[in-house]
VOVO-401174 format. One record per atom (N, C-alpha, C, CB): x, y, z; atom name. Coordinates in steps of 0.02 Angstrom, whole numbers, plus 32768, in hexadecimal, padded with zeros to 4 digits. Glycine has a CB too. Example, Ala and Ser with C-alpha at 12.3 -4.5 7.8 and 13.67 -1.06 7.14 Angstrom:
<kolfis>
[[8294,7EE4,8186],N]
[[8267,7F1F,8186],CA]
[[8294,7F5B,8186],C]
[[8235,7F20,81C4],CB]
[[8282,7F90,8162],N]
[[82AC,7FCB,8165],CA]
[[8285,8002,818A],C]
[[82C0,7FE2,811E],CB]
</kolfis>
This chain:
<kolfis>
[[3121,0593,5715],N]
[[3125,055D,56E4],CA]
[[310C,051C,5703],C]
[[316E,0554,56CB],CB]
[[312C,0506,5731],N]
[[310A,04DC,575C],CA]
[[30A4,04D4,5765],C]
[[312F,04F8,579E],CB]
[[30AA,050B,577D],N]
[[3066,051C,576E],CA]
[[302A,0507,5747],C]
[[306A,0544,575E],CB]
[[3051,04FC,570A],N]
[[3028,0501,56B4],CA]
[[3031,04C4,56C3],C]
[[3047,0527,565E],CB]
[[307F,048E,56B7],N]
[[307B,0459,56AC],CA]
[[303F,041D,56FA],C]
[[30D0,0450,569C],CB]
[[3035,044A,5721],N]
[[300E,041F,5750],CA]
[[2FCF,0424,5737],C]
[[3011,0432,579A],CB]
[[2FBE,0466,572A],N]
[[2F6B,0474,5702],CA]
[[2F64,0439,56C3],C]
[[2F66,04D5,56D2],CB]
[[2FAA,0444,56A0],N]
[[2F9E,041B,5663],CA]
[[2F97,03BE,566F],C]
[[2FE2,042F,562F],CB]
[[2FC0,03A8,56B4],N]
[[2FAD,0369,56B1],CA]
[[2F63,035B,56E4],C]
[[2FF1,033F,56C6],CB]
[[2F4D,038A,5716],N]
[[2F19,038A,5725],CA]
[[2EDA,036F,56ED],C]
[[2F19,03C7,573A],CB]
[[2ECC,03BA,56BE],N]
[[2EAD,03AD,5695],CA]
[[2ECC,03B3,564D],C]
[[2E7E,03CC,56A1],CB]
[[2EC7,0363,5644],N]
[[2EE6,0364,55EA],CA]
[[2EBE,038A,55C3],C]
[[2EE6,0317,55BC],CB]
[[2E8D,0391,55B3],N]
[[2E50,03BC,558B],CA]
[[2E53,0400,558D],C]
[[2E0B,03B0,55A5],CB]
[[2E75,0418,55BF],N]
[[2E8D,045A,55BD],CA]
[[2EDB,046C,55A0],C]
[[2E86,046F,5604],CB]
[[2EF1,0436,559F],N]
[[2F37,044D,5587],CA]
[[2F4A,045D,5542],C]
[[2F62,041E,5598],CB]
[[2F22,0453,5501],N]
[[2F0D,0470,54BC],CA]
[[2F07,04B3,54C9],C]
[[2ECA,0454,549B],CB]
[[2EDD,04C4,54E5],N]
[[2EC7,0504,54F7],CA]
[[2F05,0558,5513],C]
[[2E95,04E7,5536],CB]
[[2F2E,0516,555F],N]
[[2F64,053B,555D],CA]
[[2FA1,0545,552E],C]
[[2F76,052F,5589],CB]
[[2FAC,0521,5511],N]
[[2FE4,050E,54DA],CA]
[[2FC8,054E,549A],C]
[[2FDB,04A6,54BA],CB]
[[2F93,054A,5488],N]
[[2F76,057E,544E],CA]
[[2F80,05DD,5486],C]
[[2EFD,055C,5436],CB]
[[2F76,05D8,54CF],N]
[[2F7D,0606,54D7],CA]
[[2FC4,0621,54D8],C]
[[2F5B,060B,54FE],CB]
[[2FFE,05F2,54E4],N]
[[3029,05EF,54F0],CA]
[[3067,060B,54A0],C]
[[3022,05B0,5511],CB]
[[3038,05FF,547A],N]
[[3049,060D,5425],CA]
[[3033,0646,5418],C]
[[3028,05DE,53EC],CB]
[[2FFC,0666,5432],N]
[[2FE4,0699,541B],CA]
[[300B,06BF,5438],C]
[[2FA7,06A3,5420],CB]
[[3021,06C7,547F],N]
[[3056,06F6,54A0],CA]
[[3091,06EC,547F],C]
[[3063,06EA,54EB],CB]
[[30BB,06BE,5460],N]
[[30F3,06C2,5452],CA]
[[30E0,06ED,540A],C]
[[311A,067B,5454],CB]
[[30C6,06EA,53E8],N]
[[30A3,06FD,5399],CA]
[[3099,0744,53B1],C]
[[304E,06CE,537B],CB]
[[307C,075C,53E5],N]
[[3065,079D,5400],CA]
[[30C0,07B7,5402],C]
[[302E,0797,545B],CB]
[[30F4,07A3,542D],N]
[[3117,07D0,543D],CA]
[[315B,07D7,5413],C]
[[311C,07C8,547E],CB]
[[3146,078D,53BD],N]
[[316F,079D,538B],CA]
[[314D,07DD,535F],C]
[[317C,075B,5361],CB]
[[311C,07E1,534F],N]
[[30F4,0813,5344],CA]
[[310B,0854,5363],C]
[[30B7,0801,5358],CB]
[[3113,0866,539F],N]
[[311B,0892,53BD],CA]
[[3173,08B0,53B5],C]
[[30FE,087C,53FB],CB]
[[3197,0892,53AC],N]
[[31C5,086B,53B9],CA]
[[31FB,088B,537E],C]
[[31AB,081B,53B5],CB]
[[31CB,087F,533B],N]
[[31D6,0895,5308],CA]
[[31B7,08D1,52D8],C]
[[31D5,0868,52F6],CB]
[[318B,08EC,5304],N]
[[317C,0932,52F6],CA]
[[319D,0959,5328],C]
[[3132,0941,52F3],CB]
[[31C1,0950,5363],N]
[[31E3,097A,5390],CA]
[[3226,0985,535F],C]
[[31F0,0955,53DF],CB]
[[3247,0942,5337],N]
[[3272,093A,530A],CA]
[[3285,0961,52DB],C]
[[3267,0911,52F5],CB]
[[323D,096A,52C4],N]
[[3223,0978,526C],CA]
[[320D,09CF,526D],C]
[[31C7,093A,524F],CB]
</kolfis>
């Protein structure tokens, strides 16, 4: 975590980028999540 947030104040212009990837994984493992469910 640390990690991300140093990348992210490094470069601001990249941090849109991580934040959208960061949505798509959470979206990925409600998805998943809820067909393991269903």
């Amino acid at each position: 975590m640390n990690v991300t947030m140093k990348m992210t104040i490094e470069n601001p212009s990249k941090s849109s980028s991580i934040i959208v990837s960061i949505f798509i994984g959470i979206c990925l493992s409600l998805i998943a999540l809820i067909t393991a469910l269903g």
